[in-house]
C-alpha positions, 0 to 999 in steps of 0.5 A: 304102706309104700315100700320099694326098692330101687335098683342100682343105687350108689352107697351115697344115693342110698344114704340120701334115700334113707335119709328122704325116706325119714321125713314125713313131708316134702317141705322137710326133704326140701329144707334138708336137701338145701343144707347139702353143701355142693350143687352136685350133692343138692342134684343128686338128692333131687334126683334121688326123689324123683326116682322114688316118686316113679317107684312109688308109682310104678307100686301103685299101679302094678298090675293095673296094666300089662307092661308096655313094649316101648319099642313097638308102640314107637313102631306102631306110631311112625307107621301111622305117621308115614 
């Protein structure tokens, strides 16, 4: 079973989260995610989902690897670059 938690969520993110959450198929969040009324809400939502697809993620493979230094590996790439 998935279980996560995102961090830094708004109270009408974390609304639409468990309300996402509560579906048991991507074309149920689809057609819900239509019937908000604003753009502004509709792209927020969307944004919910795919922050929950990356945490989703981000579980499965944890442990898998060691964290990655992001600032490094763009170091280590310029150098070869250059």
């Amino acid at each position: 079973m998935i279980e996560f938690t995102i961090e830094g969520l708004n109270d009408r993110q974390r609304f639409l989260a468990d309300i996402i959450w509560s579906y048991e198929d991507m074309a149920d969040v689809q057609k819900f995610i239509k019937t908000l009324p604003t753009r502004a809400l509709r792209q927020e939502a969307h944004s919910v989902v795919e922050l929950m697809k990356m945490a989703a993620v981000e579980q499965c493979y944890e442990g898998i690897a060691e964290p990655v230094d992001a600032q490094a590996l763009l170091a280590k790439i310029s150098k070869r670059k250059g």
